[in-house]
N, C-alpha and C positions, 0 to 999 in steps of 0.2 A: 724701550724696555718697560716703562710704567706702564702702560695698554698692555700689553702682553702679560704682567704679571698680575693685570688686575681680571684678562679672562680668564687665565688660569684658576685664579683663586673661583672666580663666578662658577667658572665649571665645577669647581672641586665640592662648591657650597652645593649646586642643583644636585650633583651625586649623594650629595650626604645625605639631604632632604629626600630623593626617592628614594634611599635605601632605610629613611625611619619611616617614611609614610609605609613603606610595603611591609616591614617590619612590627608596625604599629599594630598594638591589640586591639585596638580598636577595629580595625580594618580586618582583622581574623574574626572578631567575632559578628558581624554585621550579619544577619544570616541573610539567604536572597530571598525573593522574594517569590512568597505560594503561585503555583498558577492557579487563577482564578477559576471559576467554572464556566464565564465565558471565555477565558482563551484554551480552555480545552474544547467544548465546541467549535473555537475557529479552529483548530486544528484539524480536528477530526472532521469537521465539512470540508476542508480544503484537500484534506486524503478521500474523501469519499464521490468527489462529484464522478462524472463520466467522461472525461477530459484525458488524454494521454500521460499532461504533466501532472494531473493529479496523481494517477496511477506511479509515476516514475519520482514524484517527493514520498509518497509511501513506503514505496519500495526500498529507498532511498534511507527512509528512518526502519526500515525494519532489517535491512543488514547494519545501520549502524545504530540502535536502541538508545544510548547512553546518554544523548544530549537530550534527549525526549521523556527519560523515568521519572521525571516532577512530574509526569500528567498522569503519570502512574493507566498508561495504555492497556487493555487486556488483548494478547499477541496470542494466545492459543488459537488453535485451532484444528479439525481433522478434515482439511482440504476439502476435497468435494463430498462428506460423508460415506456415503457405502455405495456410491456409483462411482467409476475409473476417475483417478484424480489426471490420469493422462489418456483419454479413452481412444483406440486406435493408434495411440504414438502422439496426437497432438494435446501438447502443455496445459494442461485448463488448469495444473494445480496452484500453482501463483493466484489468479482469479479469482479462485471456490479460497484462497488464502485472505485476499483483501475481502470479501463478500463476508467470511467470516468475523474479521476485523470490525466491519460497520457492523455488520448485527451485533455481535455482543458489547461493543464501546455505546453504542447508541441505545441498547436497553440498559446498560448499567446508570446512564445519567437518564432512561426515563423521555427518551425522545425518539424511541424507535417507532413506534407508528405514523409519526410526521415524515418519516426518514427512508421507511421501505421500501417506495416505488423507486428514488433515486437510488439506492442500492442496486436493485434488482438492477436497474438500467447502466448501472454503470456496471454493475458485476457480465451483464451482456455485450459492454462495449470492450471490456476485458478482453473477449472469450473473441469477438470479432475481430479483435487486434493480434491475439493469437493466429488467428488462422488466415490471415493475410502473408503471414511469412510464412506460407507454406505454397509448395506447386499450384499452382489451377488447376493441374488435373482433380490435383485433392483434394482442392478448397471448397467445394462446394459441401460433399462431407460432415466437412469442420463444421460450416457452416451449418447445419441442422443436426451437428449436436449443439453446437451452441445455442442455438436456435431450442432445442429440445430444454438444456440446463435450465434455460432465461425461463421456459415454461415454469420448468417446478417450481423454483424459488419462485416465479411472482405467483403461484396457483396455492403452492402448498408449504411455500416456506422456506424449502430444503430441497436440493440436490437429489437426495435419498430417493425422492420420488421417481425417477430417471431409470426406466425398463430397458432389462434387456433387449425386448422386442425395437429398442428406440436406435440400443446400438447395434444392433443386429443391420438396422434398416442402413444407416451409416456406413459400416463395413461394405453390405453389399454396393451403393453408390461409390466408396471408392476401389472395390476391387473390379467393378464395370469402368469407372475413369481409366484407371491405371491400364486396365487387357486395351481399353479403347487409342490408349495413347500408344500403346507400342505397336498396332497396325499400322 
C-alpha cells in the first residue's frame, strides 16, 4: 500500500506542476521568436527550386497559409497574366501561380535577379509536369505551350508575352493528334 500511495501522490504532484507551468504567465507571455531574414530565404528557396517536392511543400503552404504568416509571404497573384491560365484545357494556372510567388517574394527581399533563371526553370518544369498527365496524343501540344510560356517569362518577364498565333499553332497540333488517333 505505501508504494502505491506514494505513486499516487507523485502523479497527483506532476499534474499539478503541468497544469501551473501551462498556466504560468510567464509562459503566455514569451513571445516566439521573429523569423529571421535568412529563414525566410530558406524557405522560399526550398519552395522555389524545379524539384516535384519543392512544387508540392508549396503547394502544400499555400492551401494551408497559417503556419507560414511570420514570414509574412506575398501569395497574390494573376495566374498566367493575360495569356489562358488554362490554355487549350491543360492546367498551367497552379504554375504561372508559383512563378508568381518567386518573383514577387524574391523582389521584395531584393534577391530577384540572382533568382530568375531558377524561377523561369522551375516555373518550366511546372508546366512539363502538367502536361505529363495528359494523353500522348496531346502531349505534345502541352508541350510547346509550355515550351512557348518558359519562352516569355525567361525573354520578357511575363507570360503576357504569349501570342495567339503561339496558341493557335498548339490547338492545331492537337486537333491533328486527336483526328490522327481516332483513325
Amino acid at each position: 500500500m505505501p508504494r502505491r500511495l506514494a505513486t499516487l501522490l507523485a502523479s497527483g504532484a506532476l499534474a499539478l506542476l503541468a497544469t501551473l507551468t501551462i498556466a504560468s504567465p510567464a509562459a503566455a507571455v514569451t513571445p516566439a521568436a521573429a523569423v529571421t531574414p535568412a529563414e525566410r530565404l530558406s524557405v522560399l528557396s526550398s519552395w522555389t527550386q524545379t524539384s516535384a517536392s519543392s512544387y508540392n511543400s508549396w503547394n502544400s503552404a499555400r492551401v494551408n497559409r497559417a503556419p507560414w504568416a511570420e514570414y509574412n509571404f506575398n501569395w497574390s497573384t494573376d495566374y498566367c497574366s493575360s495569356s489562358p491560365d488554362n490554355p487549350l484545357g491543360f492546367t498551367f494556372n497552379l504554375g504561372c501561380y508559383r512563378h508568381d510567388f518567386g518573383y514577387r517574394n524574391y523582389k521584395a527581399v531584393g534577391q530577384f535577379p540572382a533568382n530568375k533563371a531558377r524561377l523561369d526553370s522551375a516555373f518550366y518544369e511546372d508546366l512539363k509536369r502538367v502536361c505529363v498527365t495528359y494523353n500522348t496524343v496531346v502531349r505534345p501540344a502541352c508541350y510547346s505551350l509550355a515550351w512557348t510560356y518558359y519562352q516569355a517569362v525567361n525573354i520578357f518577364g511575363s507570360v503576357a508575352a504569349v501570342q495567339q498565333a503561339d496558341i493557335d499553332r498548339a490547338a492545331r497540333m492537337k486537333a491533328e493528334a486527336e483526328a490522327a488517333a481516332r483513325r
